[in-house]
N, C-alpha and C positions, 0 to 999 in steps of 0.2 A: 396065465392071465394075471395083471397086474392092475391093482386099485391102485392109485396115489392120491391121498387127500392134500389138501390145503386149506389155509383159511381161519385156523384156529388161533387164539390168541389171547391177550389181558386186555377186558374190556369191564369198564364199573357197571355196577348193578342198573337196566334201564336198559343200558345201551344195548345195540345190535351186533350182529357177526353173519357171514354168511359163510360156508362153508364148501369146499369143491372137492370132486371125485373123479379122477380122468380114470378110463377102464381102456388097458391095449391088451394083446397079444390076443384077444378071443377070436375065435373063427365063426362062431357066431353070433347073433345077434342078443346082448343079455336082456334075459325077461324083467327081473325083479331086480330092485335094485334098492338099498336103505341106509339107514341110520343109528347106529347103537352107539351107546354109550357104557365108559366103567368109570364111577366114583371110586376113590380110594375106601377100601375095605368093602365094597359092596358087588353084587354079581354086573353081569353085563346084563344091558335092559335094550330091547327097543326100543327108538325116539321115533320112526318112522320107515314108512315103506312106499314105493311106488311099483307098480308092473306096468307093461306095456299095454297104453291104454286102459289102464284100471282107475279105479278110485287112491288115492293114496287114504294110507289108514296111520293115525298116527297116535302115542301113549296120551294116556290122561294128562300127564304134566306136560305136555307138547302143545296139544288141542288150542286154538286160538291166538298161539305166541311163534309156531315154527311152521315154516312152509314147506314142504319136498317138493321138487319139480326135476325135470331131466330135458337132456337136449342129446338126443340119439343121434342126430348129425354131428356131434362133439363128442361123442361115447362119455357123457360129462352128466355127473348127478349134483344137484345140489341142496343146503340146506340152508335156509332163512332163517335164523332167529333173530327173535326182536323180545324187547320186554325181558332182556334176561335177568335171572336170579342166581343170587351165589349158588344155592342149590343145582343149579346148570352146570356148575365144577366138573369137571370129569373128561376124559379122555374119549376124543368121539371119532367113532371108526366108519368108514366106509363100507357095506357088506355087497355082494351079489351073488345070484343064482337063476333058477328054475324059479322056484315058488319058495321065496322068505319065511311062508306059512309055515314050513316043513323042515326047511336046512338051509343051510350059508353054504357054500359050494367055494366062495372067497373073500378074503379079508385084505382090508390097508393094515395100511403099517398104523395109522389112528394120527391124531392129530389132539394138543393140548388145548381144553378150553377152560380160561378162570375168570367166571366173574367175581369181582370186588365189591364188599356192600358198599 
C-alpha cells in the first residue's frame, strides 16, 4: 500500500493550503484514514482523523482552522487548512489503517509545510 501526499508548501501567516493523499495498491477498502504532523525537535502529533462514515476528530490546535474530508471514489484524503500560523511549520504526513485510534498500519513519504509570519 502506498500513500502519496501532495500539497504542501511556503505560504505566509493567514493564508491557506490544502493538502492531498492518493492511497493504491490496497485490496481493500481503507477504514481510517489522517493527518500527523512533525515540527523539528518535537514528536509526531495528530492533526486529524476520518473513518468511513465516522465523525472526523481533530487536535486542539486544528479545531476551527483544518478540515478532513475524503473521496473513496479517488482513494484520495484531504486536508484544508486555512488560518495558518507559523506554528503549523512542520512536516505533514499522510497515515492509514483499521482504526487510527490504536495504530497507523501506513505512512506517506510527508510533505513540507511553512508558514511565514
Amino acid at each position: 500500500v502506498q500513500l502519496v501526499e501532495s500539497g504542501g508548501g511556503l505560504v505566509q501567516a493567514g493564508g491557506s493550503l490544502r493538502l492531498s493523499c492518493v492511497v493504491s495498491g490496497s485490496e481493500y477498502p481503507i477504514n481510517s484514514m489522517g493527518w500527523y504532523r512533525q515540527a523539528p525537535g518535537k514528536e509526531r502529533e495528530l492533526v486529524a482523523r476520518i473513518s468511513s462514515g465516522g465523525t472526523p476528530t481533530y487536535a486542539d490546535s486544528a479545531k476551527g482552522r483544518f478540515t478532513i474530508s475524503r473521496d473513496d471514489a479517488k482513494s484520495t484524503a484531504y486536508l484544508q487548512m486555512s488560518r495558518l500560523k507559523p506554528e503549523d511549520t512542520a512536516v505533514y504526513y499522510c497515515a492509514a489503517g483499521w482504526d487510527l485510534t490504536y495504530d497507523v498500519d501506513y505512512w506517506g513519504q510527508g510533505t513540507q509545510v511553512t508558514v511565514s509570519s
